[in-house]
DSSP file (Angstrom, degrees, kcal/mol; ACC not computed):
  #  RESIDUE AA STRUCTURE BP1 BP2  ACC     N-H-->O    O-->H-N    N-H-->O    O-->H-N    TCO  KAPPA ALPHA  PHI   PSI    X-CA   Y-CA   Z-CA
    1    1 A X     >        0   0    0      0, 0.0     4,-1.9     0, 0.0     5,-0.1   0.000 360.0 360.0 360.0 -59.2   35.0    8.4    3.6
    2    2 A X  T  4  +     0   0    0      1,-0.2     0, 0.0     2,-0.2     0, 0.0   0.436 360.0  59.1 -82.9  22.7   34.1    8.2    0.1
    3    3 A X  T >4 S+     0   0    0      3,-0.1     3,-1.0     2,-0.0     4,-0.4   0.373 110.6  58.3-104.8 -24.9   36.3    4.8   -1.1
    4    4 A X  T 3> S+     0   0    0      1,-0.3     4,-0.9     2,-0.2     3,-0.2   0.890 109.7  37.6 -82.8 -13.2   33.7    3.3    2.0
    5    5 A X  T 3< S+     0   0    0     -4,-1.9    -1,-0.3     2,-0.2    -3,-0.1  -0.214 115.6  52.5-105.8  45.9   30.6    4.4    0.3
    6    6 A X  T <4 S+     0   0    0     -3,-1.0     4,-0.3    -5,-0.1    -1,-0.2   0.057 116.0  39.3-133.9  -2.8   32.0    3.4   -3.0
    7    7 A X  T  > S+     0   0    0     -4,-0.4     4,-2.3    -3,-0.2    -2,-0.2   0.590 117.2  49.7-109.9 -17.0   32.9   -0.2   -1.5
    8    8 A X  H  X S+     0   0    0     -4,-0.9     4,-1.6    -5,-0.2    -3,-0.1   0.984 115.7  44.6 -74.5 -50.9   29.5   -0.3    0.5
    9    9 A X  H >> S+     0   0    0      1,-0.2     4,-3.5     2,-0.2     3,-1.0   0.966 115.6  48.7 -34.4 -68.1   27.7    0.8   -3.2
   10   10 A X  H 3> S+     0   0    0     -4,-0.3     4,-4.6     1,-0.3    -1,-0.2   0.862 105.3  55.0 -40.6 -61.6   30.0   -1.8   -4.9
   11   11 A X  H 3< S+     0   0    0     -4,-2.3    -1,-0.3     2,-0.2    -2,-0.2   0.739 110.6  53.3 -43.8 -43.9   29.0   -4.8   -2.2
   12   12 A X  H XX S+     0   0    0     -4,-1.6     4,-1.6    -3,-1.0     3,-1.3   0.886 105.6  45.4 -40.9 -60.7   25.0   -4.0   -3.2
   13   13 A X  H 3X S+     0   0    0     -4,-3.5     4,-2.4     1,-0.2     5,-0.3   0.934 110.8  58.0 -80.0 -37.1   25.1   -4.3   -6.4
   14   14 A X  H 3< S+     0   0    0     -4,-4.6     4,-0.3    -5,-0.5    -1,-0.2   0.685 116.6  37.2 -46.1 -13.2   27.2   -7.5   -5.8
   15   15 A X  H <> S+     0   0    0     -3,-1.3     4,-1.2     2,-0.1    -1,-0.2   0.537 111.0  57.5 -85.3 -38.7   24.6   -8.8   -3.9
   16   16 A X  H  X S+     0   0    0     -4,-1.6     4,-1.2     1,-0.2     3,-0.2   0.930 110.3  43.3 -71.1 -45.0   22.0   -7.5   -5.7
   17   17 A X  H  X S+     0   0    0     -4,-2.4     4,-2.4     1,-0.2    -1,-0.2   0.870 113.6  53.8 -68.8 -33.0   23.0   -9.1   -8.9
   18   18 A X  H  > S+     0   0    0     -5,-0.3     4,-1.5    -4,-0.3    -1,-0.2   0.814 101.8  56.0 -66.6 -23.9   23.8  -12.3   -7.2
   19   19 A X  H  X S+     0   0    0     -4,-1.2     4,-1.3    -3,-0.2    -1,-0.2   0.762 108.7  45.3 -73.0 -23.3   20.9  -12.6   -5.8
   20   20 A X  H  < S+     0   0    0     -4,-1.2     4,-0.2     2,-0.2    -2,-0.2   0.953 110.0  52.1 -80.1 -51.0   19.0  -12.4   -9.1
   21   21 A X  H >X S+     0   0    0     -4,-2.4     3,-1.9     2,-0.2     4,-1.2   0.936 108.6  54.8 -46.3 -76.0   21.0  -14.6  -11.0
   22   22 A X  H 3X S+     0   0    0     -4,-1.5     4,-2.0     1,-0.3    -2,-0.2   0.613 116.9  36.2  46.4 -51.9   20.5  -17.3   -7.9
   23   23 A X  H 3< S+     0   0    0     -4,-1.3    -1,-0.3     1,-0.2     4,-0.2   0.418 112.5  52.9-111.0  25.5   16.7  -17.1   -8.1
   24   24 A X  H <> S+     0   0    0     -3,-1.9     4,-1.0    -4,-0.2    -2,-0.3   0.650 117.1  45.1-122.4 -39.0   16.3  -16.7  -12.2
   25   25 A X  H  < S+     0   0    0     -4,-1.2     3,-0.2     2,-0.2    -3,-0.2   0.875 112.5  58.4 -51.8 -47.1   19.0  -20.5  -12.2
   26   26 A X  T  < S+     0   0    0     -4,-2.0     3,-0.4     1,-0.2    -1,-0.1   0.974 121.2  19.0 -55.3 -56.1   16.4  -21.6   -9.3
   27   27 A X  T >4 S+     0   0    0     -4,-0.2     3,-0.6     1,-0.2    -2,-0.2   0.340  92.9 105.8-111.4   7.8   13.2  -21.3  -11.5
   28   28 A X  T 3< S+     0   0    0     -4,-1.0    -1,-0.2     1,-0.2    -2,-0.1   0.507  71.4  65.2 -83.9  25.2   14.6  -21.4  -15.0
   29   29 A X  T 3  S+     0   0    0     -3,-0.4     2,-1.0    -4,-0.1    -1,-0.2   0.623  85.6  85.2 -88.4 -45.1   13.4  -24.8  -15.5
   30   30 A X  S <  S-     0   0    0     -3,-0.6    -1,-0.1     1,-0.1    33,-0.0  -0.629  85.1-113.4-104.3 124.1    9.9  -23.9  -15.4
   31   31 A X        +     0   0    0     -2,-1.0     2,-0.2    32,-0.1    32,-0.1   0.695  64.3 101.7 -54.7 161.2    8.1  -22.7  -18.4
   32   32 A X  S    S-     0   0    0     30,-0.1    -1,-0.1    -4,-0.1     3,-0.1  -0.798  76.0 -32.1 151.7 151.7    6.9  -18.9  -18.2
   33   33 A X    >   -     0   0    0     -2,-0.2     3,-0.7     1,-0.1     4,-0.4  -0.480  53.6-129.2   8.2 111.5    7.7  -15.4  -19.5
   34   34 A X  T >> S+     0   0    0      1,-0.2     3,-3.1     2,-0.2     4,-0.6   0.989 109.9  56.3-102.3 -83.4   11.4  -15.1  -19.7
   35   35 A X  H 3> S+     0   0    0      1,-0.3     4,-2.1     2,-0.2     3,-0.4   0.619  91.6  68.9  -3.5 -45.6   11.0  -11.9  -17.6
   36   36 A X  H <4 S+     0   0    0     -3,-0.7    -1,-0.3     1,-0.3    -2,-0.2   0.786  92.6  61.2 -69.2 -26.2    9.2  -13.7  -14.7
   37   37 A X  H <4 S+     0   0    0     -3,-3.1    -1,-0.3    -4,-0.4    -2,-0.2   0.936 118.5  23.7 -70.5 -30.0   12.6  -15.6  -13.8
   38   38 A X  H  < S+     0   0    0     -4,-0.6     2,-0.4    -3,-0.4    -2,-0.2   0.837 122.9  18.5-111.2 -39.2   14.6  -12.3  -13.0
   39   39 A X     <  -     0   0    0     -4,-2.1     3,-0.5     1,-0.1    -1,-0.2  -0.880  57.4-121.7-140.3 157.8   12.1   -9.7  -12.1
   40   40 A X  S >> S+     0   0    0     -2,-0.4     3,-2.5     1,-0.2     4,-2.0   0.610  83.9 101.8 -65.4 -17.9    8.4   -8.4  -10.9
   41   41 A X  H 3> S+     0   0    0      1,-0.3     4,-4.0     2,-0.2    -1,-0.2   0.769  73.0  52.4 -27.0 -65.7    8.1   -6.5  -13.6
   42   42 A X  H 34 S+     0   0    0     -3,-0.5     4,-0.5     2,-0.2    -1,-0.3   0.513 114.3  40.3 -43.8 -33.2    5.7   -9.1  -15.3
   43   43 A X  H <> S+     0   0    0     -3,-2.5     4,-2.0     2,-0.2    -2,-0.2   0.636 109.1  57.2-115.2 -19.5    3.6   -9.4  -12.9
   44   44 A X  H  X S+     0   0    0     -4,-2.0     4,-3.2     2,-0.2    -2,-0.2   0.972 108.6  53.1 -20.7 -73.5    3.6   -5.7  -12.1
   45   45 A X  H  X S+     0   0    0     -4,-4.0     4,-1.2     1,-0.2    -2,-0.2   0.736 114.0  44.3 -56.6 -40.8    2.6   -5.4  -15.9
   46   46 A X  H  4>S+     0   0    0     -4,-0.5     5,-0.9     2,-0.2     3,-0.4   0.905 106.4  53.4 -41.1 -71.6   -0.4   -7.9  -15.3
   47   47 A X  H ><5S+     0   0    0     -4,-2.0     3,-1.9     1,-0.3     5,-0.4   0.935 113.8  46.2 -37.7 -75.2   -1.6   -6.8  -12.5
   48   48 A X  H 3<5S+     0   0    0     -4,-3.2    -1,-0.3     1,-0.3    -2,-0.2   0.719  89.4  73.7  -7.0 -68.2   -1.8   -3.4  -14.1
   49   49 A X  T 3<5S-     0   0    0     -4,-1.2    -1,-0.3    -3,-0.4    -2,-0.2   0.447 101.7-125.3 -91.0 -14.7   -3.3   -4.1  -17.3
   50   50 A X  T < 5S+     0   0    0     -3,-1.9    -1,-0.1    -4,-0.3    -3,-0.1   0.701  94.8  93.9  67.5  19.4   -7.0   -4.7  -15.2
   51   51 A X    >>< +     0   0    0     -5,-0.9     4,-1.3    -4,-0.2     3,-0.6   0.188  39.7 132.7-132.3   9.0   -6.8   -8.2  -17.0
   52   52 A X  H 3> S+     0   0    0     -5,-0.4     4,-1.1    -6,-0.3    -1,-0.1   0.456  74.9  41.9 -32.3 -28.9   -5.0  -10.6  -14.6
   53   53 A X  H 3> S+     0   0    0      2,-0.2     4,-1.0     3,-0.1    -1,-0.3   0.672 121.1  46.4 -69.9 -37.1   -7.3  -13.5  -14.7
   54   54 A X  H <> S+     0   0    0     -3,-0.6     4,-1.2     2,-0.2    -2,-0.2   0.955 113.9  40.0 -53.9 -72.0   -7.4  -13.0  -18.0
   55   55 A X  H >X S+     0   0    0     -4,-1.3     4,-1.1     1,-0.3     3,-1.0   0.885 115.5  57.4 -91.1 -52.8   -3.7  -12.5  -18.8
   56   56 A X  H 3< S+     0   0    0     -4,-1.1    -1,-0.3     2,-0.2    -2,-0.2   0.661 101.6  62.4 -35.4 -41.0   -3.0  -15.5  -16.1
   57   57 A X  H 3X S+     0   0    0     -4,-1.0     4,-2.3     2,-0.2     3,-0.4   0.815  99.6  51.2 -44.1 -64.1   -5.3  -17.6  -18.4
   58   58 A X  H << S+     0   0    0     -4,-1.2    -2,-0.2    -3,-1.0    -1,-0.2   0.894 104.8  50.6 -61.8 -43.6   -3.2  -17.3  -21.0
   59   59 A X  T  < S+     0   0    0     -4,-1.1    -1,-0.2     2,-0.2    -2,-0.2  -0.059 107.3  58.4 -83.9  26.8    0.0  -18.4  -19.4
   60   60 A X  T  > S+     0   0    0     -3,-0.4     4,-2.2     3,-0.1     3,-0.4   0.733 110.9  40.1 -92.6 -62.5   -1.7  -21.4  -18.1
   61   61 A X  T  < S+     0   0    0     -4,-2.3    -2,-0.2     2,-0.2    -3,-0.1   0.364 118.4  46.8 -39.3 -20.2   -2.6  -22.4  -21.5
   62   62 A X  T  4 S+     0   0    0     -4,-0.1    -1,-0.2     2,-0.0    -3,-0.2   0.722 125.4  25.3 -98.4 -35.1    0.5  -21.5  -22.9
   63   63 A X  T  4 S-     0   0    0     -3,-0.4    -2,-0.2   -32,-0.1    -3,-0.1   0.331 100.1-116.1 -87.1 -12.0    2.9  -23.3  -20.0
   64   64 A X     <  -     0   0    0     -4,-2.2    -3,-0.1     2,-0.0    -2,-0.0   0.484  46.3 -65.6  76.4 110.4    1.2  -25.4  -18.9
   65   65 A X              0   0    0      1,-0.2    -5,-0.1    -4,-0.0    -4,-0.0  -0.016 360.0 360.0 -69.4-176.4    0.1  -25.0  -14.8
   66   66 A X              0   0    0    -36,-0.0    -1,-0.2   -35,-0.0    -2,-0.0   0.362 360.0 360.0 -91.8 360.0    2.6  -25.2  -12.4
């Protein structure tokens, strides 16, 4: 029982990581955060901050829109 929830575990995070890698190779081409390729984090942090137009503002002016 527990070498199948230690190969089901395993298979997740193989998936999980591939999948991240996959879509941070898909979009690292366009200018941005470094953060914004791999994770939500970033836009989490944005969102947050009660400055999102704001903070959005900036990384148009700094990248260049999309």
């Amino acid at each position: 029982m527990l070498p199948a929830i230690a190969v089901a575990i395993g298979a997740l995070v193989i998936f999980v990581l591939a999948r991240t890698c996959r879509q941070y190779y898909a979009l690292k081409e366009f200018g941005g955060p470094w953060s914004s390729g791999f994770s939500r984090l970033w836009l989490l942090w944005a969102n947050g901050c009660g400055r999102m137009n704001l903070v959005f503002t900036q990384v148009n002016d700094k990248y260049g829109k999309l």
